[in-house]
C-alpha positions as CSV (number, residue, x, y, z in Angstrom):
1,X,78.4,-51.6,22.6
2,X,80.3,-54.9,22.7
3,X,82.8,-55.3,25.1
4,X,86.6,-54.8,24.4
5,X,88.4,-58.1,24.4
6,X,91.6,-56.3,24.1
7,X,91.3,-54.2,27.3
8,X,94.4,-55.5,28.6
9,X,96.4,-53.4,25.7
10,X,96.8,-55.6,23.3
11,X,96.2,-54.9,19.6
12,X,94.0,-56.7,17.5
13,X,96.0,-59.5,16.3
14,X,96.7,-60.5,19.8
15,X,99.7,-59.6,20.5
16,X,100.9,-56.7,23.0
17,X,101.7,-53.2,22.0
18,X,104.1,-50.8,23.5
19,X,103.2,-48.2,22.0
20,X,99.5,-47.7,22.9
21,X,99.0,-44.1,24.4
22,X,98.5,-44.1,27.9
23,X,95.3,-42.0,27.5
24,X,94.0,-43.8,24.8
25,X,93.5,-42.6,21.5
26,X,90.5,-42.1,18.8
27,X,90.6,-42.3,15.0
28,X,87.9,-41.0,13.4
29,X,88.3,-42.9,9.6
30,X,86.9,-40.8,6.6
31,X,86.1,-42.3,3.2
32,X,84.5,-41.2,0.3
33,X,82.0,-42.9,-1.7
34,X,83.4,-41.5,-4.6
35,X,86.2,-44.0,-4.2
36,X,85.0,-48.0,-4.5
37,X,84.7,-49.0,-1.3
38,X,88.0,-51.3,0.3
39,X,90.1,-49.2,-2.0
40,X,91.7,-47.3,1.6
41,X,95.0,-45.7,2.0
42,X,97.8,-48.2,3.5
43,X,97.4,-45.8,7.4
44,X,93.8,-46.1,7.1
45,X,94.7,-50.4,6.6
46,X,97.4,-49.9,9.2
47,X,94.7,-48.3,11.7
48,X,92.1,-50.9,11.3
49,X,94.6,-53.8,11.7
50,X,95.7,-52.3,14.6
51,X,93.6,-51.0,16.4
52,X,92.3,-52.2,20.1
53,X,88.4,-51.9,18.7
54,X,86.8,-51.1,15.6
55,X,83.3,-49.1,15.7
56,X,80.6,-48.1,12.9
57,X,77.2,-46.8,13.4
58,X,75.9,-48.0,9.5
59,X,75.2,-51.8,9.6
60,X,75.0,-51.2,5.7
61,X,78.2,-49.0,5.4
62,X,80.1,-49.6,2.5
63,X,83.2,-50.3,3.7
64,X,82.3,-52.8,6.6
65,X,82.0,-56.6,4.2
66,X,85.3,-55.0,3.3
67,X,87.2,-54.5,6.5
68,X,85.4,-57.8,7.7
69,X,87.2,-59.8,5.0
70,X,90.3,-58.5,5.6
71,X,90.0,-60.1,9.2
72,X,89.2,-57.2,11.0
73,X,86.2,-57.5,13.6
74,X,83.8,-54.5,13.5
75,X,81.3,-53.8,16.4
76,X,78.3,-51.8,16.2
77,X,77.4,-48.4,17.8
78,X,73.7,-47.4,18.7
79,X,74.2,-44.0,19.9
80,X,71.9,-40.2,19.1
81,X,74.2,-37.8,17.2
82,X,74.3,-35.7,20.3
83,X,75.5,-38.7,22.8
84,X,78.2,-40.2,19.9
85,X,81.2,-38.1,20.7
86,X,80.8,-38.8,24.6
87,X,80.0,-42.8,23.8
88,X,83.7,-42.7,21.2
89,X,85.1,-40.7,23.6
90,X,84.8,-43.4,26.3
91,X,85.1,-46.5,24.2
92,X,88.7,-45.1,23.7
93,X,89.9,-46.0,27.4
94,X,93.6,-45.7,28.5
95,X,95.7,-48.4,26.4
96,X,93.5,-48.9,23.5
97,X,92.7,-47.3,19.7
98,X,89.7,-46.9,18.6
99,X,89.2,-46.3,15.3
100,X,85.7,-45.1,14.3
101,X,84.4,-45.7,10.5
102,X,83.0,-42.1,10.0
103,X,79.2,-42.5,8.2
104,X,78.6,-41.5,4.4
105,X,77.0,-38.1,6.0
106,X,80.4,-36.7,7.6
107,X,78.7,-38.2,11.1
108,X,77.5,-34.0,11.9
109,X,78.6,-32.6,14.7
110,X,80.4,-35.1,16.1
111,X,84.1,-33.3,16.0
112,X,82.3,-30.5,18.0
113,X,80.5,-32.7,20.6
114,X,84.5,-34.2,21.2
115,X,85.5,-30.4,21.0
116,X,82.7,-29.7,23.8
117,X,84.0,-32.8,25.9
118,X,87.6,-31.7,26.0
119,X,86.9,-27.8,27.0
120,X,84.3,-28.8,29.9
121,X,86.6,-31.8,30.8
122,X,83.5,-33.8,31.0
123,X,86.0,-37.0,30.7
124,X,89.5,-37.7,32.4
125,X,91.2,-38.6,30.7
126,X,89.9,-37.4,27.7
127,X,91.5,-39.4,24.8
128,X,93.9,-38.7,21.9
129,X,92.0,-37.5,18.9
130,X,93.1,-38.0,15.2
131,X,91.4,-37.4,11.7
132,X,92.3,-40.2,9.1
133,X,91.4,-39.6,5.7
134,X,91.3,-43.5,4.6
135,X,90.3,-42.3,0.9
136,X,90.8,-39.4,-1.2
137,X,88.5,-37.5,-3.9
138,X,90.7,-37.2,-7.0
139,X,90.3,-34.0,-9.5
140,X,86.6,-34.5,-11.1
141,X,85.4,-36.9,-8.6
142,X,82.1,-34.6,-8.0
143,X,81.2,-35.4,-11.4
144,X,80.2,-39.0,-10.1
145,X,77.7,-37.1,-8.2
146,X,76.2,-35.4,-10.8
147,X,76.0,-38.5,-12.7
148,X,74.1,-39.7,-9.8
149,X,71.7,-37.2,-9.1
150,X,71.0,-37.4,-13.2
151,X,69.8,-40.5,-12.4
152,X,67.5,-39.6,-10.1
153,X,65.8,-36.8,-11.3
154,X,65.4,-39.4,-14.9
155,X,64.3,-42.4,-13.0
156,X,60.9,-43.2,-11.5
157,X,60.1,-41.4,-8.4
158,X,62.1,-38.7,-9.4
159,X,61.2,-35.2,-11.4
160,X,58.3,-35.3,-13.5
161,X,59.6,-31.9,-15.2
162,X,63.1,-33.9,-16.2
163,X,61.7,-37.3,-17.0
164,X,59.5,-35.2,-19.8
165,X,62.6,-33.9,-21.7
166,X,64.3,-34.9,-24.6
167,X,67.1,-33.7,-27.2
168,X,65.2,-31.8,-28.7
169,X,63.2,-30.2,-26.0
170,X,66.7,-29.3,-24.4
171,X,68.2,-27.1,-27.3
172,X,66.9,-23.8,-26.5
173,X,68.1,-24.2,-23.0
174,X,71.8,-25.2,-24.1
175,X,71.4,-22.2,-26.4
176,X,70.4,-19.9,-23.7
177,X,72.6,-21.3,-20.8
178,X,75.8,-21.0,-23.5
179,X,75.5,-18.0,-24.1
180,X,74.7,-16.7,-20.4
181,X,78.8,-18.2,-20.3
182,X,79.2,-15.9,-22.8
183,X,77.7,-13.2,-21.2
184,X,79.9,-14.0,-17.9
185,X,82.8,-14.1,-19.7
186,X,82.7,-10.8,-21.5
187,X,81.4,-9.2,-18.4
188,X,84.2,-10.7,-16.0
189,X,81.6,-12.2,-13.6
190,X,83.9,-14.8,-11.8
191,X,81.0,-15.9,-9.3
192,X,78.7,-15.6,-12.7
193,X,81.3,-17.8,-14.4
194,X,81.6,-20.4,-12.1
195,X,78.0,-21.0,-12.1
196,X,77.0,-20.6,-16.4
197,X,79.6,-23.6,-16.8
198,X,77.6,-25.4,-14.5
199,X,74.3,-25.0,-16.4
200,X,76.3,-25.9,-19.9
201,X,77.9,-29.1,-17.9
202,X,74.2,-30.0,-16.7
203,X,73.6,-29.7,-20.2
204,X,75.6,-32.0,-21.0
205,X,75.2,-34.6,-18.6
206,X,71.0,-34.0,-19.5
207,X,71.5,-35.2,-22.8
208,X,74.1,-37.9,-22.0
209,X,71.3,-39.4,-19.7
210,X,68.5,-39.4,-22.5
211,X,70.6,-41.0,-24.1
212,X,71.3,-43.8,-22.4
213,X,67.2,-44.6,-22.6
214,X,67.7,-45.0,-26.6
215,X,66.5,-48.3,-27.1
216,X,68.5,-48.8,-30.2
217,X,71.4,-47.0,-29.8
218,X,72.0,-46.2,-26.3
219,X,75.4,-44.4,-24.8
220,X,76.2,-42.8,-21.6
221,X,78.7,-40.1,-20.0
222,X,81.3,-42.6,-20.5
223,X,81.3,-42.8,-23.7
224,X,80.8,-39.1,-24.5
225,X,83.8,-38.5,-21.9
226,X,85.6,-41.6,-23.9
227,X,85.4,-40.6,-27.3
228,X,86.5,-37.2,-26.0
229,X,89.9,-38.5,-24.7
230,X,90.5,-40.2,-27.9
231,X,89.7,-37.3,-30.2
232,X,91.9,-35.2,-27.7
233,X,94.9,-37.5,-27.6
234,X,94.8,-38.0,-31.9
235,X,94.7,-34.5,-32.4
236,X,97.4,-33.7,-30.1
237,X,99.5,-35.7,-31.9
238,X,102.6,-33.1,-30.4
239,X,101.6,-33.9,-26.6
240,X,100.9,-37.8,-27.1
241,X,102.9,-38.3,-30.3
242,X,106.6,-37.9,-32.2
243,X,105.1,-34.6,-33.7
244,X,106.5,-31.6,-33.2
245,X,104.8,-28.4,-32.7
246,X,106.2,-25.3,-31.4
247,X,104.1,-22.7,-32.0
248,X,100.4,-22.0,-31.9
249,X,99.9,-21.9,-35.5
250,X,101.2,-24.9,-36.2
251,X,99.4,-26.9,-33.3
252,X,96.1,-25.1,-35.3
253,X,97.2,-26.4,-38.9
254,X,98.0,-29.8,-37.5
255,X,94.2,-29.9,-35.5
256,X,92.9,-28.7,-39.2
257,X,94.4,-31.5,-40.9
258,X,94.1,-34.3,-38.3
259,X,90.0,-33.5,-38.5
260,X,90.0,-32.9,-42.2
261,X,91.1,-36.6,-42.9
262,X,89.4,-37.8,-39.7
263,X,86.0,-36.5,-41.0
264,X,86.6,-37.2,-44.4
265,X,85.6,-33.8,-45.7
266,X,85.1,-32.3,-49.2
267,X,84.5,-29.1,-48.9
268,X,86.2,-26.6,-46.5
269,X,83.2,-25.4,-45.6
270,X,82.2,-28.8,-44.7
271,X,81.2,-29.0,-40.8
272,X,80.6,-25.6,-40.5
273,X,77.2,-25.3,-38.4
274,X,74.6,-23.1,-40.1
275,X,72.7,-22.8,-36.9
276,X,75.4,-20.6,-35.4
277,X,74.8,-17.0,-35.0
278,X,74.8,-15.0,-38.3
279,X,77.4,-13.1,-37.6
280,X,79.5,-15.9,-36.3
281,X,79.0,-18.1,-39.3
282,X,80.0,-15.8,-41.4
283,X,83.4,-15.4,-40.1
284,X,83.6,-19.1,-39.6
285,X,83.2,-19.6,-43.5
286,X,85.7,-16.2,-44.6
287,X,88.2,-17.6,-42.1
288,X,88.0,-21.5,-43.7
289,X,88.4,-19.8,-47.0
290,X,91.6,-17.5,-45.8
291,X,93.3,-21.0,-44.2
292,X,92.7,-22.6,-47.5
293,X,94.1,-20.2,-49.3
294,X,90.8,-19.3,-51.7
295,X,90.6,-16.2,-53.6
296,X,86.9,-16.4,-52.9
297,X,85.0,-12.9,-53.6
298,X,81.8,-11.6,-51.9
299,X,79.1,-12.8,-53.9
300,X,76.9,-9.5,-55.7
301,X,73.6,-9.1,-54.1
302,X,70.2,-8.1,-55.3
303,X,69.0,-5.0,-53.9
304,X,66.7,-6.6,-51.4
305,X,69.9,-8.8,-50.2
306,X,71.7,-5.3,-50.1
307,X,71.7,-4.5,-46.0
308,X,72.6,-8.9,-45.4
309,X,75.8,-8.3,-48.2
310,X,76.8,-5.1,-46.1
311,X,76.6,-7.4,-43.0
312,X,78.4,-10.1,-44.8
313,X,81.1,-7.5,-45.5
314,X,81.5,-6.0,-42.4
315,X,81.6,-9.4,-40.9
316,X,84.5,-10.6,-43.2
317,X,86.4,-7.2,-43.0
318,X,86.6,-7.9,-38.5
319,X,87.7,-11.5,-39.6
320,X,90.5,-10.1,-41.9
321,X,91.2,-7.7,-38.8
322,X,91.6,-10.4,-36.4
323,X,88.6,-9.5,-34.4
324,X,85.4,-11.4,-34.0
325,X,81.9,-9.7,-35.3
326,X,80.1,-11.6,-32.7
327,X,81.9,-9.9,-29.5
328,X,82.2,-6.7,-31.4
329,X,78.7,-6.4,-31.7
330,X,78.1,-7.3,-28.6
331,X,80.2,-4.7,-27.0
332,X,78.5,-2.0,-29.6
333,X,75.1,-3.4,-27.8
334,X,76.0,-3.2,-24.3
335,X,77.2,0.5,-25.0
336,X,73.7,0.9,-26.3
337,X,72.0,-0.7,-23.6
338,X,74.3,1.6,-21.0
339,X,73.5,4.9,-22.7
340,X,69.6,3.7,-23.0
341,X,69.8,3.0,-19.2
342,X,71.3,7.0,-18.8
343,X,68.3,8.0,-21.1
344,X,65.9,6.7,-18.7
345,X,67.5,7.7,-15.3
346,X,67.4,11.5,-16.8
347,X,70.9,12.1,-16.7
């Protein structure tokens, strides 16, 4: 370590300072790489400026061209995980502040080695300790990692398993993981939840990826998550706009209208998927009928069509009810499954 030409209590821009603790006091500086680096909080600016000695154990750490522009001089530390607590510890000598830029890794086990120090008084005097969080993670700042590890598993080096995908490969997974959700949700699984929409959000970021590779048409997350925020903020028209919405129903027939003109439809039946379960689509389409207000009878069926037109029937008669087919079914299943399960165990 590089000696301390501030030992004589004076802070880094040369002048003297009062207020240094007679014991001497550590700043351990966090940052997140979710945050561009440089982009600190004004204590985590105040501490560096300040401070009697600044130490990192990264010669490429993120933040050091940074703090080196603004004027502040940085000295490296060469030190085993086990040995960096004591070699902080005594770096921060009665008078001075020494503020230690924290490594991308959370530097682990180095609050317990300090802890260690202090309860076998293995340094008098042992100096002030404080944790500085220099930056902050906002809400969805994870999803730069997964964006990240995307990446990797796309790129060379990386999986062989997930460079070999593609859209369409992927669909009976986004199928399958969607309705495990499902599945979650019905069932009330909270630690089940929790980890379904992370398998539909993987989806998602899966595809996005591929699909930056296009070589004609590429687009990333960003522009997924973009055109999301713009089709979120037109239809909402009464969060982001003069409209005025006070109920439910009429935020739904202001969505309805929005899209209609938005996707230039038709048909009301227009941009109903086909691919949806059975069940599903057939309330989709009695329910689009209803909101247009279609006097739309049940087609007659052919005798061999005769159990699908009861199904159709039944499907429009929950949709008239208020309930939906799909999750009544289901439920009718999972009693099913239940008393086969009772069958089997004898009882």
């Amino acid at each position: 370590m590089a000696d301390n030409d501030t030992a004589d209590g004076r802070a880094a821009g040369g002048a003297p300072d009062d207020t240094l603790p007679a014991a001497g006091r550590l700043v351990l500086l966090g940052t997140t790489h979710r945050v561009a680096p440089g982009l600190l909080s004004w204590p985590a600016w105040e501490a560096l400026r300040g401070a009697s000695q600044v130490l990192v154990g990264d010669p490429e750490h993120p933040q050091l061209p940074y703090v080196r522009q603004a004027g502040v001089p940085v000295e490296m530390v060469a030190a085993e995980p086990f040995a960096l607590g004591r070699t902080l510890a005594e770096a921060a000598a009665p008078g001075t502040v020494v503020v230690w830029i924290g490594g991308a890794d959370g530097d682990p086990g180095l609050t317990g080695s300090l802890a260690r120090l202090a309860v076998e008084g293995g340094l008098d005097p042992m100096p002030e300790i404080e944790l500085l969080p220099g930056s902050y993670d906002l809400p969805g700042a994870r999803l730069l990692d997964l964006v990240a590890v995307m990446d990797r598993l796309r790129s060379p080096g990386g999986c062989p398993w997930d460079a070999d995908q593609t859209h369409e490969s992927l669909v009976k997974y986004l199928i399958e993981e969607a309705f495990e959700l499902v599945e979650a949700i019905e069932e009330g699984d909270r630690e089940a939840l929790r980890e379904e929409l992370g398998d539909v959000l993987l989806q998602v970021f899966f595809h996005a990826r591929i699909a930056e590779e296009n070589a004609e048409e590429p687009f990333g997350i960003d522009d997924v998550a973009g055109a999301l925020v713009d089709k979120l903020t037109y239809r909402h028209p009464h969060v982001f706009g003069d409209v005025d919405a006070l109920t439910a129903e009429h935020v739904e027939a202001n969505w309805e209208q929005l899209k209609a003109v938005e996707k230039q439809r038709q048909s009301v039946v227009d941009g109903v998927p086909l691919a949806q379960p059975a069940l599903a689509l057939a309330a989709k389409l009695r329910s689009r009928v209803a909101k247009a207000g279609l006097d739309v009878p049940l087609p007659e069926a052919e005798p061999e069509q005769a159990v699908g037109a009861r199904l159709l029937a039944l499907a429009v008669e929950a949709q008239q009810a208020g309930l939906d087919p799909e999750f009544e079914l289901r439920a009718a299943a999972r009693r099913y499954r239940d008393a086969i399960r009772q069958v089997e165990q004898g009882s």
